[in-house]
C-alpha positions in Angstrom: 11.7 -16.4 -7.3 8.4 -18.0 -8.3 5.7 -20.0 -6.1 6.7 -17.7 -3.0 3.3 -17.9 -1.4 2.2 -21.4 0.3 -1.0 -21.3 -2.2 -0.7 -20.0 -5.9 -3.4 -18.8 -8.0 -2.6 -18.7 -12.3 -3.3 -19.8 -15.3 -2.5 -22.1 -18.0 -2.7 -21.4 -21.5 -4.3 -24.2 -23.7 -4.7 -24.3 -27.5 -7.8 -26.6 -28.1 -10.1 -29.0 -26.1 -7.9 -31.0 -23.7 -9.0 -34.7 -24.0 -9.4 -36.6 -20.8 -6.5 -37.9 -19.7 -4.2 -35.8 -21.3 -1.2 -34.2 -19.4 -0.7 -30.6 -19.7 2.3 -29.5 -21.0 1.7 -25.1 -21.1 3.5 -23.4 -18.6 1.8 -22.2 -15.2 1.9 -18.5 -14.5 0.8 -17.0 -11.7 -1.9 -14.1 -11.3 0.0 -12.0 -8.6 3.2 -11.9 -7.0 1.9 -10.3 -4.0 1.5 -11.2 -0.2 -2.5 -11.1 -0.3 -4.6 -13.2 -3.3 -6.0 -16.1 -3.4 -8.9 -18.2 -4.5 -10.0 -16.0 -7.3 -13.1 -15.8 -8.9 -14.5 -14.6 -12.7 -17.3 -14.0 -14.2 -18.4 -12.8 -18.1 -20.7 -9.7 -17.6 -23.1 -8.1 -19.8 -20.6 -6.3 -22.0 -19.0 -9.5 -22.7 -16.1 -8.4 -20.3 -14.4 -11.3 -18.4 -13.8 -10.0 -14.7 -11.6 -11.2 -12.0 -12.0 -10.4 -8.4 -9.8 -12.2 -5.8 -10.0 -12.6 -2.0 -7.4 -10.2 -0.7 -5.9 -12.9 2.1 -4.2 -15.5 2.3 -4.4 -18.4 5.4 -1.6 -21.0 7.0 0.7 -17.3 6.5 3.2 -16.2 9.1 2.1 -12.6 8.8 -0.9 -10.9 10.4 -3.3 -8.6 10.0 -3.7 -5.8 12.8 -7.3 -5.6 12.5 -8.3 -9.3 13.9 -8.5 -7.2 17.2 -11.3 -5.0 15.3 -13.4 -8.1 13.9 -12.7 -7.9 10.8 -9.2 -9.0 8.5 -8.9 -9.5 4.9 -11.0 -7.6 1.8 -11.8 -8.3 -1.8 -9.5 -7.0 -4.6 -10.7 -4.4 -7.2 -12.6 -6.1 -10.1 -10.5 -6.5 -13.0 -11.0 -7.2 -16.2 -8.7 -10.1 -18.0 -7.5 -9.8 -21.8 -5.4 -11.7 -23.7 -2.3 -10.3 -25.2 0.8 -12.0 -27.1 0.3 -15.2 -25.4 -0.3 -13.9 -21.7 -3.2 -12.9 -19.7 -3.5 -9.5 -18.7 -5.4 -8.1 -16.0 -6.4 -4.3 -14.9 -9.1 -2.6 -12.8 -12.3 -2.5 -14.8 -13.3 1.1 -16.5 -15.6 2.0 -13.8 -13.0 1.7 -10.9 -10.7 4.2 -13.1 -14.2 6.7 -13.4 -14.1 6.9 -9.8 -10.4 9.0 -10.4 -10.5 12.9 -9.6 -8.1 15.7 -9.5 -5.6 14.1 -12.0 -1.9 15.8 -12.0 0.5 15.1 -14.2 4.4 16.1 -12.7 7.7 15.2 -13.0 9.0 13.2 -10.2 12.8 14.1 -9.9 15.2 12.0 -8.0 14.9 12.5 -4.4 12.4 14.7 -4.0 8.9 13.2 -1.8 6.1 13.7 -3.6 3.0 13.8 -0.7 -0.1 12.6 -2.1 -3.1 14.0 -0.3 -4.4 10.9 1.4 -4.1 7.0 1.1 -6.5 6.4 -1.2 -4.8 7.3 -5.0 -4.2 6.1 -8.3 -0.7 6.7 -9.5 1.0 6.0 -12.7 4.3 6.2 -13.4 6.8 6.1 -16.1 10.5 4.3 -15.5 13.1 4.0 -17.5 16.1 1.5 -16.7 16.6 0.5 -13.0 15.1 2.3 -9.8 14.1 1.9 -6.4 10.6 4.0 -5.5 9.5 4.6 -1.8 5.4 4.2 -1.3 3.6 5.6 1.6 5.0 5.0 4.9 8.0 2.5 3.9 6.9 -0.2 0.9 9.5 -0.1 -1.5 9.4 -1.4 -4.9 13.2 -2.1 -6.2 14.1 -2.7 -10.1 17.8 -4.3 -10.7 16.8 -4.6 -14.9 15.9 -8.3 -14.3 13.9 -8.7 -11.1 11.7 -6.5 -9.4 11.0 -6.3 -6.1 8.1 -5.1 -3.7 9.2 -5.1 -0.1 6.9 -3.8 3.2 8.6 -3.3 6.4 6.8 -2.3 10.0 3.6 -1.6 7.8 3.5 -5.5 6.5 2.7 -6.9 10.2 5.4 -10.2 8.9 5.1 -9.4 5.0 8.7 -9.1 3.9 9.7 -9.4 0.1 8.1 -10.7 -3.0 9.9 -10.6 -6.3 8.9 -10.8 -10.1 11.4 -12.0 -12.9 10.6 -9.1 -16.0 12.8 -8.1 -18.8 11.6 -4.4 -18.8 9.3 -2.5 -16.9 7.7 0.9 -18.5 4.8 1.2 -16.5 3.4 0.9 -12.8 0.1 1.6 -11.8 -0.2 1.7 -8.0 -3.8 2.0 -6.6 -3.8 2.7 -3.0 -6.6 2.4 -0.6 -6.4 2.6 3.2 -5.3 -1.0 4.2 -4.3 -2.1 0.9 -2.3 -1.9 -2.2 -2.9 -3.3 -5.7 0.0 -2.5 -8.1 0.0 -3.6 -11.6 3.0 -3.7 -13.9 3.1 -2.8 -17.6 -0.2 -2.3 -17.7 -1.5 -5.2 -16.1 1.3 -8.0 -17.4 2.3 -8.9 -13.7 0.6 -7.9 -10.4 1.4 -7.9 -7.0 -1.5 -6.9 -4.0 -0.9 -6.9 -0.6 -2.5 -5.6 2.6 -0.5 -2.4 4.4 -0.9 -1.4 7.5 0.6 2.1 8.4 -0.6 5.4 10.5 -1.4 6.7 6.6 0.3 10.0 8.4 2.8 9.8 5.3 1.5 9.3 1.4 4.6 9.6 -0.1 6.1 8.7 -3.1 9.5 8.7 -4.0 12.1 7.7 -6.2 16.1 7.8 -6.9 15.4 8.3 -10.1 13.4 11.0 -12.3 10.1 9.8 -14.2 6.8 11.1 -15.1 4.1 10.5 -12.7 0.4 10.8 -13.3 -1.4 10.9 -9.9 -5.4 11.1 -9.3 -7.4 10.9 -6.1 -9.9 8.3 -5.8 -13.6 8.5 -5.0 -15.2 5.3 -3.1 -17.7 3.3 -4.1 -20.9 1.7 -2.7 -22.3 -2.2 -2.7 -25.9 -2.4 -3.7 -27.3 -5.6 -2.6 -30.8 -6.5 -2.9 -31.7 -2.7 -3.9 -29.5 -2.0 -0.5 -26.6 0.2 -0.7 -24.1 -0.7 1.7 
């Protein structure tokens, strides 16, 4: 279940310098699970806060993206901010993406009943415990057995089909959706999976078979400055 994209993008952990030469024997994991991130980039900014941001695309894929016939295909992801924790890299939108959150509702998802958020663009938290299968937006799924989870798109993937992550427990998933993509973030940013979506956005649902607590929040957009520009 690992390596399921043509290119991976991770890490390796390394205790000391590495002398030239020398093989290395830590463990490679990857930064996202998802259909859609590759050839990421970090920086350390003034707060001493080291941020990823990844290309939101992937080439040599079978899959597509609709909007080739609009000029335009792929996207950056949201900047996030990597921290080290028990011996793995963590990684989760940076403080002033959250800021940008309005209209926050907390609600009990029960089993089987859609919850309609009020357009694509949303951050949603929410709260499982055990095995479940939750329905997002038009028909992503994202499928928990107690060993693997799974993120699946169907019509709304243009070609993406399944990716998978191996996790003893999940307690947490923060999905942030926007109109042509989703970024979803496991246990608080211990696993991540992004991928483009590609759906009328007619339907915002969420839903699941079983019942959790769900914090939801609209999202605000943000502008690009650029040589005192705002674009």
């Amino acid at each position: 279940l690992k390596y399921e994209n043509i290119y991976q993008n991770g890490y390796f952990l390394l205790d000391g310098k590495m002398k030239e030469g020398t093989e290395i024997a830590a463990p490679f994991a990857e930064f996202d699970h998802g259909f859609d991130f590759y050839a990421p980039q970090t920086y350390r900014d003034e707060k001493g806060r080291r941020i990823l941001i990844g290309w939101m695309g992937l080439p040599d894929t079978d899959y597509v993206n609709p909007t080739v016939e609009r000029g335009w295909q792929h996207a950056l992801t949201l900047p996030r901010e990597l921290t080290l924790s028990n011996g793995k890299v963590f990684q989760f939108p940076i403080k002033e993406v959250l800021d940008l959150s309005c209209d926050e509702r907390k609600i009990e998802l029960q089993a089987g009943h859609v919850f309609e958020a009020e357009g694509p663009c949303f951050h949603a938290t929410l709260f499982p415990e055990g095995p479940f299968s939750i329905g997002l937006r038009q028909d992503a799924e994202l499928n928990y057995d107690g060993k693997v989870l799974s993120f699946a798109l169907k019509d709304s993937g243009y070609g993406r089909d399944v990716r998978h992550i191996e996790v003893e427990d999940v307690h947490s998933i923060d999905v942030f959706s926007d109109t042509s993509s989703v970024e979803i973030f496991v246990n608080g940013g211990e696993h991540a999976l992004t991928s483009r979506i590609y759906d009328t956005m007619a339907s915002n649902r969420i839903v699941s078979d079983t019942d959790m607590d769900m914090t939801i929040r609209a999202m605000r957009s943000y502008c690009i400055e650029r040589g005192g520009e705002k674009e």
